[in-house]
Structures are given as C-alpha cells and as structure tokens.
C-alpha positions as a Markdown table, in Angstrom:
| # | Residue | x | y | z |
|---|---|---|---|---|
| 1 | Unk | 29.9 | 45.4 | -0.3 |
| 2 | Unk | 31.2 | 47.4 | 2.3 |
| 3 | Unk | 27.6 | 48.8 | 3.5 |
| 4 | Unk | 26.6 | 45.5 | 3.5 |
| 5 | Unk | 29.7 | 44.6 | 6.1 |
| 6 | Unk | 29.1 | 47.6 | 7.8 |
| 7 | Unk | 25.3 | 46.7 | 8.7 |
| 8 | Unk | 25.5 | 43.0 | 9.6 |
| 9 | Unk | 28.7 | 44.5 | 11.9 |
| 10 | Unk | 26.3 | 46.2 | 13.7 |
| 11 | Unk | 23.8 | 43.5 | 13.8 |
| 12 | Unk | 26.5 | 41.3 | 15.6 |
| 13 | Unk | 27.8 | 44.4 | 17.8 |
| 14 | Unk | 24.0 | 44.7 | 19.0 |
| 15 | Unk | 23.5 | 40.8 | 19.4 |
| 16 | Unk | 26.6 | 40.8 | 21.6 |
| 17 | Unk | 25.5 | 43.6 | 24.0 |
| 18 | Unk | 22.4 | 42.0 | 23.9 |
| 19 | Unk | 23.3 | 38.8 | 24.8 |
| 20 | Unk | 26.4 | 39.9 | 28.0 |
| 21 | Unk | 23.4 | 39.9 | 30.8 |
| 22 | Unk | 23.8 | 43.9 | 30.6 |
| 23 | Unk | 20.2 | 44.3 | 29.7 |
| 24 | Unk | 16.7 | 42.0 | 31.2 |
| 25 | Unk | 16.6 | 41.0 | 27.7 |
| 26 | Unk | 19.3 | 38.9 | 27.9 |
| 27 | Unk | 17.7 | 35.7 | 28.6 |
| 28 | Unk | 15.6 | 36.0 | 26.2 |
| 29 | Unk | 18.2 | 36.6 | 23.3 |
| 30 | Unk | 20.2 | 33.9 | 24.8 |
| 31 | Unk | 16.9 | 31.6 | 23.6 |
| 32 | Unk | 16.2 | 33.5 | 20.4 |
| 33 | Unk | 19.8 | 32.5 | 19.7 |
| 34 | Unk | 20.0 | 29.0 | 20.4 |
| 35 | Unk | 16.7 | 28.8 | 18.5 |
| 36 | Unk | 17.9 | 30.6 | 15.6 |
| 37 | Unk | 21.5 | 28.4 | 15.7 |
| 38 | Unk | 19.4 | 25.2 | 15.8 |
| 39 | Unk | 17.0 | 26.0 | 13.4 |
| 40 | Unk | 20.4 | 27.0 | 10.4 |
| 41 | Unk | 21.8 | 23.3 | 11.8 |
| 42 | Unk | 18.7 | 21.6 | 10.8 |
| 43 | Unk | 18.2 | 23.5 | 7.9 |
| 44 | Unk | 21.4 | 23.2 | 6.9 |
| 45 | Unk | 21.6 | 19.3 | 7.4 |
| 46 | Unk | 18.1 | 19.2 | 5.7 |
| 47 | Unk | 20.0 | 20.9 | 2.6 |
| 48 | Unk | 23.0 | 18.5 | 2.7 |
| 49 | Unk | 21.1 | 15.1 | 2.6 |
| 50 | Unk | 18.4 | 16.4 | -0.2 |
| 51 | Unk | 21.5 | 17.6 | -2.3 |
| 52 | Unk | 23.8 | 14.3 | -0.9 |
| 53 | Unk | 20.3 | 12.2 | -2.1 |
| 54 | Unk | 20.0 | 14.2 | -5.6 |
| 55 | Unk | 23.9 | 13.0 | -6.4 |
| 56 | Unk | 22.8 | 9.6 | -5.6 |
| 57 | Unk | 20.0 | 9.6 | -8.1 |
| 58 | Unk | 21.7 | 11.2 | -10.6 |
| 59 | Unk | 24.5 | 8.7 | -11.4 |
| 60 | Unk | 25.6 | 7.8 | -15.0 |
| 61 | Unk | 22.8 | 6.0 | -16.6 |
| 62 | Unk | 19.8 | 7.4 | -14.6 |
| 63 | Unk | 16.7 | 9.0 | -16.7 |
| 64 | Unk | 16.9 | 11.9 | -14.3 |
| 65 | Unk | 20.3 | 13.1 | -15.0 |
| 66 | Unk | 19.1 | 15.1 | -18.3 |
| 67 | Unk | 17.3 | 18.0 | -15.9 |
| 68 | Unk | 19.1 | 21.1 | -16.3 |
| 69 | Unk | 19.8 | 21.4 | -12.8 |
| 70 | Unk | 21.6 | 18.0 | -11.8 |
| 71 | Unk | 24.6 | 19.2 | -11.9 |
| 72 | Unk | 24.6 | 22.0 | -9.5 |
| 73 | Unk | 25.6 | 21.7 | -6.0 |
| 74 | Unk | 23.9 | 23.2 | -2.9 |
| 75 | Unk | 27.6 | 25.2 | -2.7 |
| 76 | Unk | 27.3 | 26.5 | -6.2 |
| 77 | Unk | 23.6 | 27.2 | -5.6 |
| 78 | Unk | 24.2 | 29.1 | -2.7 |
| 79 | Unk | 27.1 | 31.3 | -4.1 |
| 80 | Unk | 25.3 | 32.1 | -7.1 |
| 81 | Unk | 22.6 | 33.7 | -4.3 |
| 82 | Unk | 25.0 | 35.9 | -2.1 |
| 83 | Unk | 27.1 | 37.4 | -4.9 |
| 84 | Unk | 24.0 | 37.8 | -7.8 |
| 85 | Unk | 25.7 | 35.8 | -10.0 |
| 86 | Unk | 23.3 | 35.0 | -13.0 |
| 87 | Unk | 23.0 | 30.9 | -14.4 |
C-alpha cells in the first residue's frame, strides 16, 4: 500500500510542476487536465444514473430483481476493485 502511495505521489508531484507554467508544456497539461477532469465527471454521472436506473428496476416485485448482481451498488462495486476484495 505504501508503494502504491508513494507512486501516484509522484504522479501528482509531476502533474503540479507540470502544470505552474515552469515548462512550454504547460498549456498543454492544463488541457490534458481539464480533458481528463471532464471526461471522470461524465463518466462518473454516466455510472450514477445506470446504477440510480438499475435500483429503479429492481423494486420489490420486479422479475429482474432475482439476478445475482441487483443488489450491489456502484460504491460496493467500486471498493471491491481498489482493495481486491473477492464476491
């Protein structure tokens, strides 16, 4: 866990100097940024209405409610990925 801290530290350390106009590249990691940040927001939103829109479907007395996987949220789903945690 702690190489894993250490790494993405880094990555942020770089993205920082990057991004403080200290380098020509700076504009263009200022738009690789906002295109990166817009693209988790959408993603993101596109997650939370497909998960929002499974709960709807899956109400007491729907057919589809016997799939395994109903019950899982997109929270549960998504800490299961970052710490390996088996089903």
């Amino acid at each position: 866990m702690a190489r894993k801290t250490r790494v993405w530290l880094l990555f942020l350390v770089l993205v920082f100097l990057l991004s403080l106009a200290a380098t020509p590249y700076s504009k263009t990691v200022d738009i690789i940024l906002i295109c990166l940040r817009l693209t988790l927001v959408a993603l993101m939103s596109i997650l939370t209405l497909l998960e929002w829109w499974r709960s709807q479907r899956t109400r007491p007395g729907s057919e589809i409610q016997a799939h395994p996987d109903a019950g899982d949220s997109l929270l549960r789903r998504l800490r299961r990925w970052y710490f390996d945690e088996q089903k």
